[in-house]
N, C-alpha and C positions, 0 to 999 in steps of 0.2 A: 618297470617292465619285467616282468618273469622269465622262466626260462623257458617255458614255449612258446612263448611270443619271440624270446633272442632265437630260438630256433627256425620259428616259421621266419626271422628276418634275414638267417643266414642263406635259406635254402629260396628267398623271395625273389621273381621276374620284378621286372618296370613299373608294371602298375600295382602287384602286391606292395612293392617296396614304398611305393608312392601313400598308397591307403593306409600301411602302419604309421610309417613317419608322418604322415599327416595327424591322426588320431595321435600320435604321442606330445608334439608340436603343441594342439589345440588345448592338452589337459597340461602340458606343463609347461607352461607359456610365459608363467612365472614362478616356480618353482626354482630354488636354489641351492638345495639339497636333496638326496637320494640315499638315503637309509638302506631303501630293499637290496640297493644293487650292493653292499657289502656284503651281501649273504653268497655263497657258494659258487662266488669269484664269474659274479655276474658283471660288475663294473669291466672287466676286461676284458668278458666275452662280447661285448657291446663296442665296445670300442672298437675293436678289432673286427668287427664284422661289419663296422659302418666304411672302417678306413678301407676294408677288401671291397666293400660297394665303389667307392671312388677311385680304387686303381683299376675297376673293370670298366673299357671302351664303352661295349656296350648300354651299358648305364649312364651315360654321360648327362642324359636329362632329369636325371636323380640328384646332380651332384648341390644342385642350391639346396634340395630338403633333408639329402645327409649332413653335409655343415650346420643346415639351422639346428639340426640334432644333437649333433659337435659341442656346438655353441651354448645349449640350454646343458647338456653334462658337464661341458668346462667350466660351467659356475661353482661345483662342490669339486673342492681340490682336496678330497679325501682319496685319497688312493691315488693322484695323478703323480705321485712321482715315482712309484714303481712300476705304474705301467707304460708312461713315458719313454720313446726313444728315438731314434734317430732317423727311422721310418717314417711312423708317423710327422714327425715333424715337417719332414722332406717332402710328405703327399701335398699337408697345407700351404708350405711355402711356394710350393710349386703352381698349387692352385691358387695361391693370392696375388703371382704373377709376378712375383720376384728370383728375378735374375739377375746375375752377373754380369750379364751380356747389355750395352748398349741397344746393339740391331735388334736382340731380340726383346727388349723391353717394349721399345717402339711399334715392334709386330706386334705384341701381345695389348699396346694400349689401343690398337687399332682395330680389337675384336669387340665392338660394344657389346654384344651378345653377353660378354663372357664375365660385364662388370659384377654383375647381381652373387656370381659364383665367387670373385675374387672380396668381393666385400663380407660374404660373410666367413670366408675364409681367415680374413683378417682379423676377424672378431675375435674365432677362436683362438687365433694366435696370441692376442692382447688378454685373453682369460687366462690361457695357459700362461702364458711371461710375468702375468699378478698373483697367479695361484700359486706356482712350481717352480722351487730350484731349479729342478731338473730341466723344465723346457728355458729358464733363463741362462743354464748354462750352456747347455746345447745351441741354443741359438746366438749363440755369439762366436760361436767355432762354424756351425752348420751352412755359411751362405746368408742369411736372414738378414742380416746388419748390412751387406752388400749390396743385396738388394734392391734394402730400402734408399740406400744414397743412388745406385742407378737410377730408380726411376723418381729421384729429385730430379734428376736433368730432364725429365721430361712434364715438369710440371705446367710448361710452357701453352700445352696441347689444350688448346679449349674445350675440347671432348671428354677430357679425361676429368671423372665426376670430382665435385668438394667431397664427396666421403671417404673415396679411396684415398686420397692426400689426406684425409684427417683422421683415417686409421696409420697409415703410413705414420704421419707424428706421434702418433699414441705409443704404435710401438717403438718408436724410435726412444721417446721420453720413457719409456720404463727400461727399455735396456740400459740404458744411458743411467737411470738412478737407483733401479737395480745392481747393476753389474759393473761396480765403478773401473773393472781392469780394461773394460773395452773403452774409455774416452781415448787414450792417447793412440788408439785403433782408430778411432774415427775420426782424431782431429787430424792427425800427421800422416798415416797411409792413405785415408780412403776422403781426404782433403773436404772433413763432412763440414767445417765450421762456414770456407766457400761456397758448396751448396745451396746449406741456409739461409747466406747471408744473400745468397743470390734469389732463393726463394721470398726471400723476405721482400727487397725490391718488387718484385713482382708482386706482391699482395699490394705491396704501397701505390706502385702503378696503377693499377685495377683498380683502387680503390677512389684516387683520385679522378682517375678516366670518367669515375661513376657519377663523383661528386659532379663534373664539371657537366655530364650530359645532364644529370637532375637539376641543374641550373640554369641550363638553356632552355630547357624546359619553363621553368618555374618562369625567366622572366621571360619567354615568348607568350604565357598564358595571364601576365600581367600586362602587358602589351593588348593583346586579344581582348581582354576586360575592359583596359582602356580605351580603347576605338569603340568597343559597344557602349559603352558609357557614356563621350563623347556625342552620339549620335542619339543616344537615349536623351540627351539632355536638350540637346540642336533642335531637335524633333516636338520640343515641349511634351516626351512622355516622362511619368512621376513616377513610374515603378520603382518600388525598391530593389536595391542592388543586395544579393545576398554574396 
């Protein structure tokens, strides 16, 4: 991205902003490095003009295709840890729907609108926590660690997608082997090892629950077989049985 296109992005309404980031999106979709943008401290003017898009209200329906944007720069951790700080960190976490608050986790699990915006929110959080000292030390002072054990407790919620919980773990497992001074933070204050071991149950549960309907199935349709079978034979018809 140049620097009249960062331009025309800073000065962009709703659907300009949409039409760039769309076009940037589609050409670097796999792209994992950004050369250009270390030229004439373009990498931060980019940044900072993505994160000013998603602290603006009215923009709100922007805010899925500035993160996918987030998302596709946070892959080249050249330059993320000086322009890294505690802002930016704060817009993402806040968008990925991590709170301290019980009541308010529950509210915010209750927005399904809002999944699509918090999931890729998460992303970039997990890019940054693998790329950058700095977002992994920040995030372990910043809220983000708290977070993420609040809304364990709400894992319960049938609503609440397998991705969101499975970026939740992601970052949980790199701050955790990353930043080995927050375990006795997580195990002894914020009683993460409970949690898990609670979330864990519930996977086992679920999983058995599954087991057990995919078996009532299977032998109601051996059953079903059998009675056709039965009467196929009573009946002197020959067909073969596939």
């Amino acid at each position: 991205m140049d620097d009249l296109t960062t331009l025309r992005l800073e000065k962009a309404n709703e659907d300009e902003l949409l039409k760039i980031l769309g076009e940037f999106i589609a050409r670097h979709s796999q792209t994992f490095t950004f050369k250009l943008l270390s030229e004439n401290d373009r990498r931060r003017k980019l940044w900072y003009a993505l994160i000013e898009k998603l602290k603006t209200p009215s923009l709100s329906k922007c805010q899925s295709v500035c993160l996918e944007a987030l998302r596709i720069l946070s892959r080249d951790k050249v330059g993320l840890d000086q322009l890294l700080n505690n802002e930016i960190l704060s817009v993402l976490i806040r968008l990925a729907g991590l709170v301290a608050d019980d009541e308010e986790a529950v509210s915010i699990n209750n927005k399904q609108n809002a999944y699509k915006v918090m999931l890729e929110a998460q992303k970039c959080l997990c890019n940054l926590i693998y790329n950058s000292t700095t977002a992994q030390r920040l995030c372990c002072n910043n809220g983000c660690l708290e977070g993420i054990v609040v809304r364990l407790k709400t894992y319960k919620d049938p609503d609440l997608p397998h991705e969101i919980k499975y970026f939740d773990m992601r970052m949980l497992f790199l701050l955790t082997a990353l930043c080995a001074d927050i375990r006795p933070k997580l195990q002894n204050d914020l009683h993460g090892f409970t949690y898990l071991i609670e979330v864990l149950d519930l996977i086992l549960k679920s999983s058995a629950e599954r087991n057990s309907n995919s078996s009532k199935v299977s032998s109601s349709k051996r059953r079903a077989n059998s009675s056709r079978l039965g009467q196929w034979e009573h009946s002197g018809d020959r067909k073969s049985v596939v």
